[in-house]
N, C-alpha and C positions, 0 to 999 in steps of 0.2 A: 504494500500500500504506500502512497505516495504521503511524503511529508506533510504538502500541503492539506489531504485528506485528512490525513491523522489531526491536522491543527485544527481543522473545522470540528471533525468529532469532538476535539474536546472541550471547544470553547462554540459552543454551539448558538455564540447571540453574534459569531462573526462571520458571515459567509461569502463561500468565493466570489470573485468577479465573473464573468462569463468567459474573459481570455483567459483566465487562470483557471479554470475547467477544462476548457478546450487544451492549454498546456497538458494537463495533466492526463487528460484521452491520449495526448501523440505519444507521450513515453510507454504507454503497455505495447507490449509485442502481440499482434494478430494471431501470430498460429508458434502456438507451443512447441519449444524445439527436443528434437527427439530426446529421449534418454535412452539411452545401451542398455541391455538385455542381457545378463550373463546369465544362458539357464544352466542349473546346477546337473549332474548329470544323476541321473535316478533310477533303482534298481526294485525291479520287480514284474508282475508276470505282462503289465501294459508295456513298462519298456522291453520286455522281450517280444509280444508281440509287433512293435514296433518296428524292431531290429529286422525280426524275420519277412514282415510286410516290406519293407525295403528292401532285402536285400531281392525279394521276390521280382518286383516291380521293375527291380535296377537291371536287375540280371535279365524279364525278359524285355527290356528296353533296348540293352547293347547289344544282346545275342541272337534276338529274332530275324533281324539280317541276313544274318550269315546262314541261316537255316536252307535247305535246297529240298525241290521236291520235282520230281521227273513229269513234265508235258507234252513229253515229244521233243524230235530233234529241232521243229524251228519254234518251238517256244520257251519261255526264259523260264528256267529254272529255280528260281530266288521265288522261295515259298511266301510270302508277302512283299507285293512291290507293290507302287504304283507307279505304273507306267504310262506318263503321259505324253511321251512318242507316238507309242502304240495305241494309245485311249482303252486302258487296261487297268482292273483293277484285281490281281492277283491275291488267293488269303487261299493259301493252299491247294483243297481239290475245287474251290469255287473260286468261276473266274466272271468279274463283272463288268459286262460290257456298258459303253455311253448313256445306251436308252433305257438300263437297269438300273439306274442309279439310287428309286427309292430301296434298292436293295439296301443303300448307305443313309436313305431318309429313315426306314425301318428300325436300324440298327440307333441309330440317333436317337428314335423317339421313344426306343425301349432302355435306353442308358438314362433318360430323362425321368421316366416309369420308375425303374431301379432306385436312383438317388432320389424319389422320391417317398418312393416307400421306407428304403432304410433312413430317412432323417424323421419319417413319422414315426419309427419305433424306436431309433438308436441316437438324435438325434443327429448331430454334426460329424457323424462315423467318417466319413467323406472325408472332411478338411483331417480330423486329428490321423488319418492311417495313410489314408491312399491319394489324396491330393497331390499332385508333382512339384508344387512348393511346398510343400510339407516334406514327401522324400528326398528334394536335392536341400532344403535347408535340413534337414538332421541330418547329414552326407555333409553338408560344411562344417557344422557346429562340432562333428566327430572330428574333422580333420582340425578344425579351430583349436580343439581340446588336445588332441596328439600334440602339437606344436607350443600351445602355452600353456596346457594344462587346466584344473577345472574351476571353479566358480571363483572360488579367490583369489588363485594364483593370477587369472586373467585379469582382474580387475586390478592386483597389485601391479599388475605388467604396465597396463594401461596409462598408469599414477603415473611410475616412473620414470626418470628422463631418459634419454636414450641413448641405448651403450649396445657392446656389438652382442651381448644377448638378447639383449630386445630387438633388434634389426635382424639377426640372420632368424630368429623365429617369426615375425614378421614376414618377411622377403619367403619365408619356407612356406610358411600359409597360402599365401596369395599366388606363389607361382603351383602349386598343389589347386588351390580353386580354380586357375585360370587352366590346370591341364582337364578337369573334370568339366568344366565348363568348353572345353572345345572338342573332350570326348561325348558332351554330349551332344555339340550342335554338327559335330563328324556322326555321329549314328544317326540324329534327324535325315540327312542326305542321301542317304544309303537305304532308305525306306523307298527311293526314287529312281536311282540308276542301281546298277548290278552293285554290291556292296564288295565285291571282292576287285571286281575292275575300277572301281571310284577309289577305293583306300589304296591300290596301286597306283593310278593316276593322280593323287590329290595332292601325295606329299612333293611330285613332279612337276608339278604349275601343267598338266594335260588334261587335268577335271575339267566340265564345265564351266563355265563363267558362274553360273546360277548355282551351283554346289559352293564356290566359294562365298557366295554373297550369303547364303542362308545360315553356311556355317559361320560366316561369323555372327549373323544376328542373332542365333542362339545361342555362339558361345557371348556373347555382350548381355542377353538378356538373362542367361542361366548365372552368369557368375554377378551378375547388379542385382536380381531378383535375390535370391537364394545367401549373396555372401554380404551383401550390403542394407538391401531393405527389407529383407526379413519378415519380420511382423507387421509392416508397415502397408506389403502387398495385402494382405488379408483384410487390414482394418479400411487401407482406404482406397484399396483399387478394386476388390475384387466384391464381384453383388451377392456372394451366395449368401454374407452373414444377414443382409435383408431379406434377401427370397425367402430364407430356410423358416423363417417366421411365419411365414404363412403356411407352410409343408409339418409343419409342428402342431402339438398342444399339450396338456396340460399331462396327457398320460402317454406321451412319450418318453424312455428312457433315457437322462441327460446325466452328465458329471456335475453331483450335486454336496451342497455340505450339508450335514445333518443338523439344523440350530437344535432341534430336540433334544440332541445328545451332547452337541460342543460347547453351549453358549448357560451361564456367564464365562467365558472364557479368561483365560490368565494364568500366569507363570505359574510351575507346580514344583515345588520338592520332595522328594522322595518321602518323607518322612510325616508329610499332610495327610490330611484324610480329604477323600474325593467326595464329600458330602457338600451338600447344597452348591453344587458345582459343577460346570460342564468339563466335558475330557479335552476342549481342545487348550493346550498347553502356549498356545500364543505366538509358536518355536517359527512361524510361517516359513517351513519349509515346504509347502505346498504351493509359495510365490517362486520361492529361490529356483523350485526345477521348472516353471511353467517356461516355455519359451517364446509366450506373448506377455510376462509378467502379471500376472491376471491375480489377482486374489479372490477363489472361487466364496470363501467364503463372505464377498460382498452380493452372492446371488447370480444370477443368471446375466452373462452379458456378454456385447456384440464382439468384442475379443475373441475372447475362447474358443478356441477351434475344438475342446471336448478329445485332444489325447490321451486324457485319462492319468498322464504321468502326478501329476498333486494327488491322485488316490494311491498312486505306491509309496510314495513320499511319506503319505500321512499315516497307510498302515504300516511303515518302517518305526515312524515313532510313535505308533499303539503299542506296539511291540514290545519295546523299548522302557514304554514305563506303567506296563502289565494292564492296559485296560485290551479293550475290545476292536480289533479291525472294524472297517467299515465306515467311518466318520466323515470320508468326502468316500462316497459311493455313485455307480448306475443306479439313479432312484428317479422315479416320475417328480413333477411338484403336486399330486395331488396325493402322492402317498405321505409327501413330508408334513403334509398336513393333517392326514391319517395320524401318521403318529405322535404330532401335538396334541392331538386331542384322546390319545394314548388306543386310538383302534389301530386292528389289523392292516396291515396292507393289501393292494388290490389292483391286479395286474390285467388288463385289457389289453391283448394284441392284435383280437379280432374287434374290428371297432368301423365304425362308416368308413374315415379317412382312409385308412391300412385296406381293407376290402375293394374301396374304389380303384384306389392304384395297381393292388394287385389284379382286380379284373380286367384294370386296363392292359395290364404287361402280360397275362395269359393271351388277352383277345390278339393282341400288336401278336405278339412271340406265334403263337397258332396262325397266323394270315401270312407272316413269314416265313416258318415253317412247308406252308400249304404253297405257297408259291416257291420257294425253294426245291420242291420234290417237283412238280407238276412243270420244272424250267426243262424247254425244252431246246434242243440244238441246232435248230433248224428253221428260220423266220424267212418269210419273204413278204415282202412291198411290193406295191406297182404305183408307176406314175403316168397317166396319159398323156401323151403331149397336146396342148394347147394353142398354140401357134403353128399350123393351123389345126383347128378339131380336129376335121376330115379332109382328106383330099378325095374327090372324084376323078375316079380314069377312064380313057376314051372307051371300054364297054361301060360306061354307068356305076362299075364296081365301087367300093365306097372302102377307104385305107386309112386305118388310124394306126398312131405309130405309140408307142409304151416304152418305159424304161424298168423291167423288171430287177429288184434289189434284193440280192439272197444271201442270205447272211446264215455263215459256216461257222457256228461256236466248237465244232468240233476240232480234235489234236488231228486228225487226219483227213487228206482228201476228198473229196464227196464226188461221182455222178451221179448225175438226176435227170429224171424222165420230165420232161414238160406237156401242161395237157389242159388243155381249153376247153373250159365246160362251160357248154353255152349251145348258140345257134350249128348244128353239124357242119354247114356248108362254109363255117370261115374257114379263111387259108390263113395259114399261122409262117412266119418267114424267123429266124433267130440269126438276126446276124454275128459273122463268126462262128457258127456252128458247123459241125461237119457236115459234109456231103452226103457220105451213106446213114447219116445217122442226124437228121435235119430238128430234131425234138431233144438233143443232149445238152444238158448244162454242166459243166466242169469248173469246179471250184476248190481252191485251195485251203489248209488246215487253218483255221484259228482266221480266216479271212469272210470280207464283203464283197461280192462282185455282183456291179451292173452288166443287166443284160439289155440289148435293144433290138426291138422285135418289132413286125407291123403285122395288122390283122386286115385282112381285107375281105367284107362281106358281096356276096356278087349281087348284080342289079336285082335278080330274080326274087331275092330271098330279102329286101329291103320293106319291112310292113310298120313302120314309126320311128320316130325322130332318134331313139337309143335303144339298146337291147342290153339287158343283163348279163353277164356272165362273170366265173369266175375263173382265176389260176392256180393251177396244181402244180407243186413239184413233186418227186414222191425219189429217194437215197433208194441207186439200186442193190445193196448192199444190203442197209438195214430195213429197210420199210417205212424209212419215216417218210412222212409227210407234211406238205405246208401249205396253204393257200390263203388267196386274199381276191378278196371281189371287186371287179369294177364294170365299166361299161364300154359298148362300143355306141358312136354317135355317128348317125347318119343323114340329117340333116333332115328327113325326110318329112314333108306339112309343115314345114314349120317356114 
C-alpha cells in the first residue's frame, strides 16, 4: 500500500487530491509478475503412476515412426504416416484416403466423447496424467532436478551469485532441454516423410525445406512451453480449465482436502493429544510438490490440473505422525459434505451426464466401427461432359462423352469389366482400351484413374430428352463390384 494511502487511513479528516490519486493508481503494476515454482519431488503410488504414464506416452511418441508394416512393393511401408505427397493417411492395416476423411472427423469426435466422460467422473485426469504439457514439463522438471537437485537445493542455487557451479549446471540443463526439445520436434516430422530417410537426410541439410521449419517450431515451442512457462500454459493459454466446468459437477471425483478431518489445523508435536483438533499439521507439503503451487486445501481451483501428487505428499506425512491416510483424497464435493454432516458417502457413476456421453461415444464408436468393416476397395464416379451435352452425327445418332473415375484402394493391380446398364442399343467406345478386349479397364495398386469414354444412342432408339442409366465395373479376379448412375441426354422435345 502506498504511503500516501496509509496517511489518508489514518488521518481520515485529510483526503487526497484527485492528482495524488491518480499518482498513486500509476505506481501498482497491472499484471503480477510470475513467481518460480520449485515442485518438490514426491513419492508414492500417483507419482509412480505418473512416471509410468510418461514414460508410456514418450516412448510411443519417439518410437511409432520407426514402426514398418508391409503394403506391397509400391507402397510405403512406415506403419503410420501421413503422407501428403501421396494424399494418404496410413495407421497400419487402415489406409485413409482424401474423400474419407471423416474417418479423422470420427476419431476426433470420439476423443472429445472420451475426455468428456473421464472429466465427468475423474475430473481433470486429462491435464494431471496424459496432457503433453504435462508429460514434457515433468521430462524437464526430472532433468531440472538431475542437474540442480530438489526443492531447496534449486532454490539455494537460484539465490546464489554465480560461480562455475552454478553455470556448468545451468548450461547442462538447458542444453539437455534444448536436445529433448528438438528430439521432439525431429519425431513430429517423421510422422510425415519416411522417418528412416528424413533422420538420414536431416542431419545432411537434404531434408525438406518444411521438415526443417516444423522442426524447429516444435523444438522452440516444446522447450518455451515445457522449460520456461510451465504452469503459466495451463493457467493462461490453454481453455480446458474453463471448459472442464461445465463437463463436471458436484459428484465427480476430484483431488480434494478433507476440512472434516484437517481443519482446525496447526503445528502438532509428538507428545499432544489430537483432540479437538484436525490432523492437518500445517507442514504444507502438499504446496511444496504441487507443480502449479496450488494449495489444494484453499478448495477447488482453476490451477490444478488434479495430479494427484499433494495426496502422496500428505499421506507420507499421515504416516509419519501415526494418524490416518487419506486427508487430501479422490473425493466428490458432495460427499465432503456427506461427511460434515457425519453420513455415509455416496458414489454415483451412473448419472444423466456420464450416460449421455457414454451413449454418445458407443453411438460415434459403432457408426465407425460399421463403416470401417462395410469400406470397400473399389469406388467409381462418373462425370458427363457438359460443353457440349450432346453432339448429333450425320445418321441423327446422338454422342455424349463421360469421364469415368475408378478409384483402386487396393495393394495390387485391378482388371475390370465395364458395363452399361441402361438402353441395349448404346454403343459404349473407352478410349485407350484395347482392341480385342474394347470393355477392359486396367488400373494400378493403391491408385485413381480417369477413364474417357463416349456413348452414343442411334436415331432409332431416341424416345425423350434423357434416358437413365447406370455404370458397372465389376474386378475380374475378385468379384467386386462398383457402380454409379447417370444419364444420357438427347436433346430430344425439348
Amino acid at each position: 500500500m502506498s504511503e500516501q494511502k496509509k496517511h489518508a487511513m489514518a488521518a481520515p479528516g485529510i483526503r487526497q487530491s484527485k492528482a495524488e490519486a491518480v499518482n498513486a493508481a500509476d505506481t501498482r503494476e497491472l499484471y503480477k509478475k510470475r513467481e518460480q515454482i520449485y515442485p518438490k519431488l514426491a513419492h508414492g503410488k500417483f507419482r509412480s503412476l505418473k512416471w509410468l504414464v510418461m514414460a508410456v506416452t514418450l516412448g510411443i511418441y519417439y518410437i511409432v515412426p520407426f514402426l514398418r508394416w508391409d503394403r506391397g512393393p509400391d507402397a510405403p511401408d512406415q506403419a503410420v504416416l501421413v503422407d501428403f505427397a501421396g494424399r494418404r493417411f496410413y495407421f497400419f492395416f487402415i489406409e485413409i484416403w482424401p474423400q474419407e476423411v471423416y474417418y479423422i472427423t470420427g476419431l476426433l469426435i470420439l476423443a472429445a466423447l472420451a475426455l468428456f466422460l473421464a472429466t465427468a467422473l475423474f475430473g481433470r485426469v486429462w491435464c494431471g496424467y496424459a496432457c503433453p504439457q504435462t508429460v514434457w514439463t515433468d521430462l524437464f522438471i526430472w532433468v531440472e532436478r538431475a542437474f540442480e537437485g530438489d526443492r531447496n537445493a534449486r532454490m539455494r542455487l537460484d539465490k546464489s551469485p554465480w560461480s562455475f557451479n552454478k553455470l556448468w549446471r545451468k548450461v547442462g540443463k538447458h542444453t539437455v532441454w534444448l536436445l529433448i526439445a528438438l528430439a521432439t520436434g525431429g519425431a513430429w516430422i517423421l510422422y510425415f516423410h519416411d522417418a528412416y530417410d528424413t533422420l538420414a537426410n536431416f542431419f545432411t541439410g537434404q531434408a525438406a525445406a518444411s521438415s526443417y521449419l516444423f522442426a524447429g517450431v516444435l523444438t522452440f515451442t516444446t522447450y518455451t512451453l515445457a522449460g520456461t512457462m510451465r504452469e503459466q500454459v495451463c493457467t493462461y493459454m490453454c481453455p480446458w480449465p474453463r471448459i472442464q466446468a461445465a463437463m463436471t459437477d458436484r459428484e465427480a471425483l476430484n483431488v480434494t482436502y478433507r476440512f472434516d478431518r484437517g481443519e482446525p489445523r496447526g503445528a502438532h508435536k509428538k507428545s499432544e493429544s489430537w483432540d479437538d483438533r484436525g490432523d492437518c499439521i500445517d507442514c504444507k507439503q502438499c504446496v511444496a510438490v504441487c507443480p502449479m503451487g496450488v494449495d489444494i486445501r484453499e478448495g477447488s481451483q482453476l490451477e490444478c490440473i488434479q495430479c494427484a501428487l499433494c495426496i502422496d505428499a500428505c499421506d507420507d506425512i499421515m504416516k509419519k505422525v501415526g494418524r490416518p491416510t487419506g486427508l487430501i483424497t479422490y473425493e466428490t464435493d458432495d460427499n465432503v459434505e456427506r461427511f460434515e454432516k457425519g453420513e455415509k458417502p455416496r458414489y454415483r457413476f451412473f448419472r444423466a451426464r456420464t450416460m449421455v456421453y457414454a451413449t454418445a461415444f458407443l453411438i460415434v464408436a459403432a457408426v465407425m466401427l460399421g463403416a470401417l468393416v462395410n469400406r470397400t476397395e473399389l469406388e467409381l464416379n462418373s462425370q458427363r461432359d457438359r460443353n457440349p451435352n450432346y453432339v448429333i452425327l450425320s445418321d441423327g445418332s446422338v454422342r455424349n462423352g463421360y469421364t469415368l473415375k475408378v478409384v483402386n484402394k487396393a495393394n495390387e493391380p485391378r482388371i475390370m469389366d465395364l458395363v452399361v446398364e441402361g438402353d441395349p442399343s448404346i454403343q459404349v467406345r473407352v478410349l485407350g482400351a484395347p482392341e480385342d478386349d474394347p470393355m477392359q479397364l486396367s488400373i494400378e495398386a493403391d491408385r485413381t484413374r480417369d477413364f474417357v469414354l463416349y456413348l452414343t444412342l442411334p436415331a432409332d432408339a431416341v424416345d425423350g430428352p434423357r434416358e437413365e442409366l447406370r455404370f458397372r465395373v465389376t474386378d475380374r479376379t475378385t468379384g467386386e463390384t462398383a457402380t454409379t448412375p447417370s444419364m444420357i441426354i438427347t436433346g430430344a422435345g425439348e
